[in-house]
Backbone as CSV, one residue per row, in Angstrom:
resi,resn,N_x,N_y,N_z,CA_x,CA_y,CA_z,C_x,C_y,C_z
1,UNK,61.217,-68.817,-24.814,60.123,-69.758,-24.983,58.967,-69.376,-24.078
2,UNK,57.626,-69.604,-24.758,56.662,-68.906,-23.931,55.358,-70.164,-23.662
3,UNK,54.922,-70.450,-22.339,54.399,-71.663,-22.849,52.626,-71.193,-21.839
4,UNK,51.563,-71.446,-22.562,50.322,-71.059,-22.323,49.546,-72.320,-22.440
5,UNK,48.820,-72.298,-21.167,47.929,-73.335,-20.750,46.388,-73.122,-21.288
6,UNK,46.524,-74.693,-21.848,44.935,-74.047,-22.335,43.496,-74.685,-22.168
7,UNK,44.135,-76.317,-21.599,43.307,-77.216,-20.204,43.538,-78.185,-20.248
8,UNK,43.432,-78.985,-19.385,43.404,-80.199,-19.026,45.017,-80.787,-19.550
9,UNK,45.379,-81.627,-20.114,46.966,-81.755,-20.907,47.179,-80.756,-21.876
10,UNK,46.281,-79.889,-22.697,46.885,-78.983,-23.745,47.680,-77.965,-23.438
11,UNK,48.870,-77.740,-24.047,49.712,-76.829,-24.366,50.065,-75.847,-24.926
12,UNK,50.269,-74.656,-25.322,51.029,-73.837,-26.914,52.132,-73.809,-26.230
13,UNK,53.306,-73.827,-26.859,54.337,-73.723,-26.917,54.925,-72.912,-27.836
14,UNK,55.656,-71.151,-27.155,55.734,-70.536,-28.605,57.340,-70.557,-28.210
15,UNK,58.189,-71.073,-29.625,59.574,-70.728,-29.567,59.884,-69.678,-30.582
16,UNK,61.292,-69.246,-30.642,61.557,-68.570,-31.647,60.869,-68.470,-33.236
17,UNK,60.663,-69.748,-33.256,60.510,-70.186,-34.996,59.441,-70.775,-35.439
18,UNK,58.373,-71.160,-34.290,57.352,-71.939,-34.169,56.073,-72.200,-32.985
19,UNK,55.299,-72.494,-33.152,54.490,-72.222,-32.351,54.336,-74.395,-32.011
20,UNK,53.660,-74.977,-31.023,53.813,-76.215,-31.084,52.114,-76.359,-29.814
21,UNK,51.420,-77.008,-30.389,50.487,-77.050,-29.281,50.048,-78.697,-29.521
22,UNK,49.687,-78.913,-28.134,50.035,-80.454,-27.647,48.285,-80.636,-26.753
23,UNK,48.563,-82.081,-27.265,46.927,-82.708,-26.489,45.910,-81.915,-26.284
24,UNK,45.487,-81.122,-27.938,44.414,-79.918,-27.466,42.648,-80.524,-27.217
25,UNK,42.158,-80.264,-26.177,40.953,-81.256,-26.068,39.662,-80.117,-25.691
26,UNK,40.119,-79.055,-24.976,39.288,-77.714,-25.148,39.370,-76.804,-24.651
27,UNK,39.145,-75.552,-24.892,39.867,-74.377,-24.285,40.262,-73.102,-25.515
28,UNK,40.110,-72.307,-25.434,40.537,-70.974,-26.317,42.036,-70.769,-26.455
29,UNK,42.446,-70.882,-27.837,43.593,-70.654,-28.074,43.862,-68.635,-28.244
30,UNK,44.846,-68.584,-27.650,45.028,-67.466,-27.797,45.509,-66.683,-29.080
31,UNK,45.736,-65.446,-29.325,45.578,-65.115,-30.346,47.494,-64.997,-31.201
32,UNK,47.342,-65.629,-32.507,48.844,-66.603,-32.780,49.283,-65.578,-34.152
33,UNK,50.356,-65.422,-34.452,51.080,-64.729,-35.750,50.744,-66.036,-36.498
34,UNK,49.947,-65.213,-37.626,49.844,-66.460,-39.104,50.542,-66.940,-39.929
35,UNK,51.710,-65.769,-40.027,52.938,-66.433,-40.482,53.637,-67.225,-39.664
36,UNK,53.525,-67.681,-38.257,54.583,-68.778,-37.810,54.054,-69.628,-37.863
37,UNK,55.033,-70.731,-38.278,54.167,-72.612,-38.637,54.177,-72.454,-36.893
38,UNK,52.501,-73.658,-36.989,52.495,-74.361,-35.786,52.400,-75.890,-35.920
39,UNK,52.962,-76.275,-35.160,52.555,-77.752,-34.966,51.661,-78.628,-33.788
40,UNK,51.046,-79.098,-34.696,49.834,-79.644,-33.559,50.613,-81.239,-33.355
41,UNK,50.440,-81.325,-31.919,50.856,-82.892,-31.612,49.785,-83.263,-31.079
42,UNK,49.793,-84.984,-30.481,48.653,-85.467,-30.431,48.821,-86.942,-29.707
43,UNK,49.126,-87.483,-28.207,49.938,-87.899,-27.990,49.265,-89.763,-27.877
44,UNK,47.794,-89.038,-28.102,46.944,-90.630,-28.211,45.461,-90.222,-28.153
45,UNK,45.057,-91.119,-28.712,43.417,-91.116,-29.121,42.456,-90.729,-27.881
46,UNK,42.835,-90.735,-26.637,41.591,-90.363,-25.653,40.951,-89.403,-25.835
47,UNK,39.598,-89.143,-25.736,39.053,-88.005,-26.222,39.369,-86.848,-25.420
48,UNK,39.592,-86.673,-24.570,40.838,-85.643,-23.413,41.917,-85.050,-23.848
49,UNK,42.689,-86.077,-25.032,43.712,-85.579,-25.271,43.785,-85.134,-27.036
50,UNK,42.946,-85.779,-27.935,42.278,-85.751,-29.330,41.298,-84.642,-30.003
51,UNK,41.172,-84.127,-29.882,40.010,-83.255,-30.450,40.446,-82.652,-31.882
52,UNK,40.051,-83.023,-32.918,40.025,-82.240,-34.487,39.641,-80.651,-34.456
53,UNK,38.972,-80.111,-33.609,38.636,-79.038,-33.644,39.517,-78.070,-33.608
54,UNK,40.762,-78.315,-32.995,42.103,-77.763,-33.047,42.607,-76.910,-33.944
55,UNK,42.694,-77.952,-35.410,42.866,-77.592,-36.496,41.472,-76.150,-37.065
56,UNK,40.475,-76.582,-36.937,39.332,-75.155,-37.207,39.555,-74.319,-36.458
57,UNK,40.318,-74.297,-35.471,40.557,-73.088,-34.735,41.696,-72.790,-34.980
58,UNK,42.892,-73.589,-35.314,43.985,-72.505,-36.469,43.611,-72.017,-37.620
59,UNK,42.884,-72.687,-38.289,42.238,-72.648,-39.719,41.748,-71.028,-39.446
60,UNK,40.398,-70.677,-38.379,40.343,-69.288,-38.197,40.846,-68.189,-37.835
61,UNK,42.082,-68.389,-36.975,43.248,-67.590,-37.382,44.163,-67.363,-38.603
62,UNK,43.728,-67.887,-39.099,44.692,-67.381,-40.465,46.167,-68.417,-40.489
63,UNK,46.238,-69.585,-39.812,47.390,-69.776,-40.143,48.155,-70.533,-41.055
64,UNK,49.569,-70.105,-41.670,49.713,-70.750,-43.171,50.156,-71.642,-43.214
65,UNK,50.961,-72.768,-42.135,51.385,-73.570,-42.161,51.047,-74.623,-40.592
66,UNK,50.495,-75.487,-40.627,49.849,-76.121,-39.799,50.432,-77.499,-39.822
67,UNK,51.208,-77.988,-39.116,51.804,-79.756,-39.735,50.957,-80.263,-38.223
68,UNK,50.998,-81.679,-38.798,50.071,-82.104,-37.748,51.087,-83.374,-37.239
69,UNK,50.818,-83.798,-36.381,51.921,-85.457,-35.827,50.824,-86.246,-34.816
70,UNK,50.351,-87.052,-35.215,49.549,-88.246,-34.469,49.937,-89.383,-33.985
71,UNK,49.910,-89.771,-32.995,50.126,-91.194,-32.404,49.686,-92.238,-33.202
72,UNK,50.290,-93.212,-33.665,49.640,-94.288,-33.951,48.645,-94.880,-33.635
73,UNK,48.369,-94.820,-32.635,47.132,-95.744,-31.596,46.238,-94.957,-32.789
74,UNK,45.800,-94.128,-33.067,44.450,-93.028,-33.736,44.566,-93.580,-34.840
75,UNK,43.448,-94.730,-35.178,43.255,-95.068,-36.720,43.332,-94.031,-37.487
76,UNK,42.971,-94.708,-38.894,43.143,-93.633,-40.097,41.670,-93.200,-40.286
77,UNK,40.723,-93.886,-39.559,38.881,-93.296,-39.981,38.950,-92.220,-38.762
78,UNK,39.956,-91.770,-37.618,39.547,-90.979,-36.872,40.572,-89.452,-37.298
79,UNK,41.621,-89.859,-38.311,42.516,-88.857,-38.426,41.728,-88.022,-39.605
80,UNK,41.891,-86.224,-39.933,41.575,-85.426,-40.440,41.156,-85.902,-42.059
81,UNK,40.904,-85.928,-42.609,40.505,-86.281,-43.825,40.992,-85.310,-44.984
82,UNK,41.947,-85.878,-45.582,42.721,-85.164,-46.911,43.463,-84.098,-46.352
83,UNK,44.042,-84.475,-44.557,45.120,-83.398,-44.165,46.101,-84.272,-43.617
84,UNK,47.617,-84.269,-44.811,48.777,-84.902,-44.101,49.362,-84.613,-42.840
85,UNK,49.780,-86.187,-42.693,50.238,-86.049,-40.798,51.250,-86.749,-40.682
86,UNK,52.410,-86.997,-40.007,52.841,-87.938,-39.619,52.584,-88.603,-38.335
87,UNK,52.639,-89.660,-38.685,52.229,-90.780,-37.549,53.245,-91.748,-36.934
88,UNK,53.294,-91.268,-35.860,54.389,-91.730,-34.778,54.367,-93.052,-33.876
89,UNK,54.935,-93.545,-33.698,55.085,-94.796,-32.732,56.269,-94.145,-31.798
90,UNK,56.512,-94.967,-29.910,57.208,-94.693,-29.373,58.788,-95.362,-30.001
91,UNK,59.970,-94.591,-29.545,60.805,-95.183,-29.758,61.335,-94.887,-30.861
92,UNK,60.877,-93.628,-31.563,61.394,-93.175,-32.952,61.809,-91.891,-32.894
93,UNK,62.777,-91.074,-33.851,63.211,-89.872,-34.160,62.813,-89.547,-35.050
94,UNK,62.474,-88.337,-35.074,62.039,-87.898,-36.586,62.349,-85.958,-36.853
95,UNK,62.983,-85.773,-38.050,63.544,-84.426,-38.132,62.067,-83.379,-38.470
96,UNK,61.262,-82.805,-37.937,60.188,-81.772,-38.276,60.695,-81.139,-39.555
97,UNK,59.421,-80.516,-39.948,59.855,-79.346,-41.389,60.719,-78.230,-40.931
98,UNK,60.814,-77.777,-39.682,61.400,-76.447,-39.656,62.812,-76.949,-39.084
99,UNK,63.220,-78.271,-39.073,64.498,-78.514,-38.584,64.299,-79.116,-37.154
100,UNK,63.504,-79.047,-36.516,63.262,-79.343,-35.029,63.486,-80.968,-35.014
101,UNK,63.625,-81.601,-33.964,63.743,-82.730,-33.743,62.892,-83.398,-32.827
102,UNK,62.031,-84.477,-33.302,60.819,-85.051,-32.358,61.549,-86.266,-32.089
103,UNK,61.619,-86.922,-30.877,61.974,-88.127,-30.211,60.520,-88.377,-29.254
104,UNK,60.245,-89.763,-29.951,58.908,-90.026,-28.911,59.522,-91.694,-28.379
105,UNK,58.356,-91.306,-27.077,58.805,-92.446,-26.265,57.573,-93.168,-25.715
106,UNK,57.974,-94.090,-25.030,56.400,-95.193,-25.041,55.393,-93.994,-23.802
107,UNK,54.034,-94.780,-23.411,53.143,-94.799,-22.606,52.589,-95.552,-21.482
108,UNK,52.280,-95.005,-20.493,51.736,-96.548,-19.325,50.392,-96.311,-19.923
109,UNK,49.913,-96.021,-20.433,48.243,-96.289,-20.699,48.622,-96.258,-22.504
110,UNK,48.141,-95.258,-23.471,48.088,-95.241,-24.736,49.013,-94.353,-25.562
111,UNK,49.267,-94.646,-26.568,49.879,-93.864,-27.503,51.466,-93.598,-27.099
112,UNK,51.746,-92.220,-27.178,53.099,-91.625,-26.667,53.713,-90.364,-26.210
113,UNK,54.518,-90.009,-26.258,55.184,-88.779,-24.954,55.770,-88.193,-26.145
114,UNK,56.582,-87.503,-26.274,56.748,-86.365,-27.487,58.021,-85.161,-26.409
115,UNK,59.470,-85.648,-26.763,60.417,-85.070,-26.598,61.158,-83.842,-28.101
116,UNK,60.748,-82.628,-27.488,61.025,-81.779,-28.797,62.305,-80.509,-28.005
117,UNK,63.076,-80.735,-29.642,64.077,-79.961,-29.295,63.900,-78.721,-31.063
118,UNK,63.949,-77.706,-30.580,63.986,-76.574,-31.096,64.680,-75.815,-30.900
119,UNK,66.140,-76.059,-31.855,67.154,-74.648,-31.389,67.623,-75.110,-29.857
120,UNK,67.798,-74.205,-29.272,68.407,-74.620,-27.756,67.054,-74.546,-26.704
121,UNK,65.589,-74.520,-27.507,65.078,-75.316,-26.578,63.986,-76.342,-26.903
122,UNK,64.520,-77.396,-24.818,64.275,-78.626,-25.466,63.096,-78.911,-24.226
123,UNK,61.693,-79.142,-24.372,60.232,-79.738,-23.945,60.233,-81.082,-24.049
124,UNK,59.492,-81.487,-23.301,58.595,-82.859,-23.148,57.461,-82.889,-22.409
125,UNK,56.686,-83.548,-23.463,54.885,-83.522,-23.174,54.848,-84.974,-22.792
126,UNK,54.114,-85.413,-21.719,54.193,-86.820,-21.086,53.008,-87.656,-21.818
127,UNK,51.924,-86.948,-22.451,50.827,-87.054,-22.845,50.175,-88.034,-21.490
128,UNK,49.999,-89.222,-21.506,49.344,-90.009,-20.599,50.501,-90.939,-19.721
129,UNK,51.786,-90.593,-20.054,52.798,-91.175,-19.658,52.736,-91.105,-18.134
130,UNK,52.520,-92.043,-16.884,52.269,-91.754,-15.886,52.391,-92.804,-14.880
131,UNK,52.838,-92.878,-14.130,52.932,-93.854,-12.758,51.546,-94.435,-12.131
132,UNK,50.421,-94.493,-13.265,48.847,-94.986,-12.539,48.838,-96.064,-11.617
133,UNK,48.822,-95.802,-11.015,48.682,-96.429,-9.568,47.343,-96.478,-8.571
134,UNK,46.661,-97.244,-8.598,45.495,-96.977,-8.216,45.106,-97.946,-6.873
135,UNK,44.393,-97.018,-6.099,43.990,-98.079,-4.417,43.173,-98.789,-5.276
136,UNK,43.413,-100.027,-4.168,42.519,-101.121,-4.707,42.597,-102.316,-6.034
137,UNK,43.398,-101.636,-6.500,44.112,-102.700,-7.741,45.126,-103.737,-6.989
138,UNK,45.235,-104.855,-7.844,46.034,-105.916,-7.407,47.168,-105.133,-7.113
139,UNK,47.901,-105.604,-6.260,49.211,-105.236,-5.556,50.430,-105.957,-7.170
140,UNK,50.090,-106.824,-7.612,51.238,-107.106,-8.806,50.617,-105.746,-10.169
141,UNK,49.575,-105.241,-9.878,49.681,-104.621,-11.090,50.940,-103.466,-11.135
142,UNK,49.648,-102.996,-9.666,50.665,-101.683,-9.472,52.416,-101.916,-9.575
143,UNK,52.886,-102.714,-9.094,54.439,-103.124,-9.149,55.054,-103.135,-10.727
144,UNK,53.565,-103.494,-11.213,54.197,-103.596,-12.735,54.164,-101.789,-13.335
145,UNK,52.903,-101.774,-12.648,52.935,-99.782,-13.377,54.151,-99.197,-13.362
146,UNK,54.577,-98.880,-11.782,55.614,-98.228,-11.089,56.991,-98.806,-12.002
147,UNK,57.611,-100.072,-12.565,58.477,-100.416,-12.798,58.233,-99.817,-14.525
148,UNK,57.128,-100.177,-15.097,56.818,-99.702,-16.414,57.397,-97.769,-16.611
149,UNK,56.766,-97.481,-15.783,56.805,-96.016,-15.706,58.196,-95.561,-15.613
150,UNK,58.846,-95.929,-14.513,60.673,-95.407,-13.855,61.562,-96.074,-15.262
151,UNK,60.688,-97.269,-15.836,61.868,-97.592,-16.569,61.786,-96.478,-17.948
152,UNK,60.535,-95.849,-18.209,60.807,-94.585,-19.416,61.234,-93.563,-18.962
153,UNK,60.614,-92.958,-18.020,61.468,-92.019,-17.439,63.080,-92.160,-17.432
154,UNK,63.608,-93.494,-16.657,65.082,-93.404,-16.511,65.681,-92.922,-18.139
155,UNK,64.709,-93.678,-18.965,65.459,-93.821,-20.399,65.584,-92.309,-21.126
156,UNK,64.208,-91.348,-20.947,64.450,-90.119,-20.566,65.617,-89.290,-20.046
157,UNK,65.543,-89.859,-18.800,67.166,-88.997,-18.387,68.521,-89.075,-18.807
158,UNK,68.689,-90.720,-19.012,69.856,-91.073,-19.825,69.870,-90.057,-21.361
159,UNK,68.819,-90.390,-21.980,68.802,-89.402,-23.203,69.281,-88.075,-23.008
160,UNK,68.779,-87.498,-22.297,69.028,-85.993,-22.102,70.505,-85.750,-21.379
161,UNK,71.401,-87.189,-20.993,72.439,-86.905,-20.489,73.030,-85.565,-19.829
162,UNK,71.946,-85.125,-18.566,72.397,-84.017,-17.619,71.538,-82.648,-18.570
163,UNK,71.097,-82.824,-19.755,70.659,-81.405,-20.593,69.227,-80.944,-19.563
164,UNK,69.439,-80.191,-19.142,67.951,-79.995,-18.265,66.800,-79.401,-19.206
165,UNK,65.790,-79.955,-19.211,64.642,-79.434,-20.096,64.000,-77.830,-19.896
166,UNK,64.105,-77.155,-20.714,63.145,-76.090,-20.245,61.815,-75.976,-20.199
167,UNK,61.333,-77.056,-20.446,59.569,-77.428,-19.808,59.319,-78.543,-20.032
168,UNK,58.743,-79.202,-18.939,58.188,-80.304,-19.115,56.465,-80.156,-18.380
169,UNK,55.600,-81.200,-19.112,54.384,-81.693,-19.189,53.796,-82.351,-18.362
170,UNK,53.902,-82.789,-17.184,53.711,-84.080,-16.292,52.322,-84.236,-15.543
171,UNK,51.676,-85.425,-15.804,50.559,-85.765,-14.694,50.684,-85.461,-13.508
172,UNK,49.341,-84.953,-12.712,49.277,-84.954,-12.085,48.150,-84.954,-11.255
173,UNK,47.458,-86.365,-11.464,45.735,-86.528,-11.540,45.320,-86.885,-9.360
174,UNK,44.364,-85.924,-9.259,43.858,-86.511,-8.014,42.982,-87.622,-7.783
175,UNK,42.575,-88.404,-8.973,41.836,-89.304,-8.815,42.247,-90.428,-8.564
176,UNK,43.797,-89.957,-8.076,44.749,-91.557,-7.799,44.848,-91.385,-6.229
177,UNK,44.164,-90.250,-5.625,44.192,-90.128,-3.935,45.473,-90.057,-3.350
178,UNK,45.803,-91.354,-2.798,47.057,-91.016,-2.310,48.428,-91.536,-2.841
179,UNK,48.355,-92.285,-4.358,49.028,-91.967,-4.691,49.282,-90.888,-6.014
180,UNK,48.543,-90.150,-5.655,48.405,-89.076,-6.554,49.950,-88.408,-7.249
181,UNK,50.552,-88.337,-6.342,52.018,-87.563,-6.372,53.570,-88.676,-6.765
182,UNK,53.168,-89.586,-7.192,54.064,-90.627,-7.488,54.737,-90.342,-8.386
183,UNK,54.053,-90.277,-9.819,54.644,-90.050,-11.153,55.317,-88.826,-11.241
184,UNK,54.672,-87.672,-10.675,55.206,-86.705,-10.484,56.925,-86.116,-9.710
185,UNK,56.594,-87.099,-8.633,57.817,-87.005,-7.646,59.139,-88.092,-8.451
186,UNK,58.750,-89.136,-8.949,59.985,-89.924,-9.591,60.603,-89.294,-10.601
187,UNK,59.502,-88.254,-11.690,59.838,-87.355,-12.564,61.102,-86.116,-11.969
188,UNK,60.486,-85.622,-10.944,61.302,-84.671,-10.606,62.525,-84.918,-10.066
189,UNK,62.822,-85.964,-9.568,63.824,-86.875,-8.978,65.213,-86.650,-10.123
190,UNK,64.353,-87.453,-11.248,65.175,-88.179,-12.300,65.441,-87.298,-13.364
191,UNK,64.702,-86.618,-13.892,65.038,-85.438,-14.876,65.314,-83.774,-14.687
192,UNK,66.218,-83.349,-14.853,66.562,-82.284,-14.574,65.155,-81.379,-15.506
193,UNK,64.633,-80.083,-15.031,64.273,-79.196,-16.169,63.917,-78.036,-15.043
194,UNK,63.664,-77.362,-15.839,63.564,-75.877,-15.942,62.125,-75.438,-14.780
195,UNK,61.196,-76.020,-15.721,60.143,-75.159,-15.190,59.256,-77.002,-15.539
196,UNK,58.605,-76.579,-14.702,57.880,-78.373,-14.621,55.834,-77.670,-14.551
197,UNK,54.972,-78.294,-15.738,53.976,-77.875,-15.703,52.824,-79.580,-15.220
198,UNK,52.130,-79.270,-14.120,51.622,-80.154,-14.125,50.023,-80.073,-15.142
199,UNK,49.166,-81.218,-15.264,48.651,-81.157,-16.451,47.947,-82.825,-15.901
200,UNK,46.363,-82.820,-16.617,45.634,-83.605,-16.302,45.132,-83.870,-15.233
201,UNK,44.988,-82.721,-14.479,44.329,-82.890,-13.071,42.425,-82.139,-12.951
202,UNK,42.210,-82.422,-13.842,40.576,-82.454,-14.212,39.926,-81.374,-13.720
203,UNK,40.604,-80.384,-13.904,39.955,-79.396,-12.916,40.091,-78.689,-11.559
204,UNK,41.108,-79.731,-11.160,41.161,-79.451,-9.603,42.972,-78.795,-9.398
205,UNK,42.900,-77.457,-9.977,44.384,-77.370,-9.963,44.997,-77.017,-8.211
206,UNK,44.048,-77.049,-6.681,44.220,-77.278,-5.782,45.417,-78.392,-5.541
207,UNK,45.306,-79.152,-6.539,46.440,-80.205,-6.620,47.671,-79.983,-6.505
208,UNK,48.145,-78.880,-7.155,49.457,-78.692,-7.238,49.523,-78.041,-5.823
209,UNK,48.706,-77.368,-5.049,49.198,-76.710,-3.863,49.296,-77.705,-3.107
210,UNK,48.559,-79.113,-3.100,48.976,-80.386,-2.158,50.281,-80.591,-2.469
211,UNK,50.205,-80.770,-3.217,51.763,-81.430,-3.802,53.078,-80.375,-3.638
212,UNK,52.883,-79.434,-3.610,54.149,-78.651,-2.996,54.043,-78.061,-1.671
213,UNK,52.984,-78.781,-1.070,52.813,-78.749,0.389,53.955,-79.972,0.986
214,UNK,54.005,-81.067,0.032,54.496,-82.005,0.363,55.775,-81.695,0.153
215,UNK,56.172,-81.586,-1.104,57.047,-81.264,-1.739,58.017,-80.006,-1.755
216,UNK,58.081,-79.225,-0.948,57.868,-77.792,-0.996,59.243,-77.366,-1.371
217,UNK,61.070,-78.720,-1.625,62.212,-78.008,-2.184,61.239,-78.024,-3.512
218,UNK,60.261,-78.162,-4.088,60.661,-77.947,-6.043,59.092,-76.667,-6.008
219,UNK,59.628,-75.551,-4.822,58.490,-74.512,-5.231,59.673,-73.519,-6.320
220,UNK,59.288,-72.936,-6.749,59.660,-72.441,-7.805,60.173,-72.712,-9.661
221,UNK,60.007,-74.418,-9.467,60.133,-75.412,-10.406,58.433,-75.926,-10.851
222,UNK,57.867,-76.103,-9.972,56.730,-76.343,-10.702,55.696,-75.175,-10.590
223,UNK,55.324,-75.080,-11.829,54.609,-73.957,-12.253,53.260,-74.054,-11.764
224,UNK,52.262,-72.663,-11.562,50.837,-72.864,-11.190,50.346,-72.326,-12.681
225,UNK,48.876,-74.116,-12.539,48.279,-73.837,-13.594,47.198,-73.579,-13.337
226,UNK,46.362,-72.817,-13.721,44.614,-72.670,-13.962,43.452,-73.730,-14.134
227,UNK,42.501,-73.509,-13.969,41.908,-74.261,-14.585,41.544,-73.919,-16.241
């Protein structure tokens, strides 16, 4: 499995049989075999994580099979026009065309998270799924975030019963200051995986070197991303 960053939350994900790219919002896709289906996911309407342009930029590669999967939250006046999709809510399974298996799960802000298993390997994209925690907010919100958040995650780990992921997706925004590293650290706690990509940090991928300053048993687990 080969997995290429392409900004801010977007993903490609190339497996054996498929190519899978997640929350594409902008950035150059690299250059893809036209015969392998890709699948575009899409984990909620923020314009960060949404962009249609996605699709014109497989479209100019040549590619022949393109399935698309949208969050519910994304009305039907914002989805592609005369291009089928399926449309997901958290809390559902659903078998892909090539056999793959999508399990999505809720959000602390919008839409949903997107657990994919392909063959023997198995990803999760958090999309906005995240421990937001913010200075200065009521002290009951935050209590409610933090409990909102650990309780999908836990449900996460139970699912995967010990299967460790070979990539996962996870926030990791500095605009939460000091608790920047929350969502991140309960994640790593609770779910076993492979290679851990952080994602949504606006630019400032300095972030991840804070955070495994702090953190420094999970250096070799979380991956360095670019801007």
């Amino acid at each position: 499995m080969q997995v290429t960053f392409i900004g801010h939350s977007g993903f490609l994900v190339e497996t054996e049989g498929s190519y899978y790219l997640f929350d594409y919002y902008q950035g150059t896709l690299p250059t893809l075999n036209p015969d392998k289906p890709v699948v575009v996911l899409v984990s909620h309407g923020h314009r960060d994580h949404y962009n249609p342009e996605a699709l014109s930029l497989l479209e100019e590669q040549g590619m022949k099979r393109i399935d698309l999967v949208l969050s519910s939250d994304i009305p039907a006046a914002k989805r592609p026009a005369g291009r089928p999709c399926l449309v997901v809510s958290p809390g559902e399974t659903h078998t892909l065309a090539q056999g793959q298996t999508l399990t999505t799960y809720d959000s602390t802000d919008m839409g949903a998270s997107f657990l994919l298993r392909d063959g023997e390997d198995w990803f999760f994209h958090a999309g906005d799924l995240n421990d937001w925690v913010w200075e200065g907010e009521p002290e009951v919100d935050n209590r409610q975030m933090t409990q909102a958040y650990r309780e999908e995650i836990d449900r996460l780990a139970r699912d995967l019963s010990g299967r460790a992921l070979d990539a996962a997706f996870v926030v990791l925004d500095p605009r939460q200051e000091g608790a920047y590293d929350r969502g991140m650290a309960y994640f790593l706690e609770r779910v076993p995986a492979r290679r851990v990509y952080p994602m949504h940090f606006w630019g400032q991928p300095q972030v991840i070197d804070r955070f495994l300053e702090a953190y420094p048993q999970y250096h070799g687990q979380i991956m360095e991303v670019g801007i």
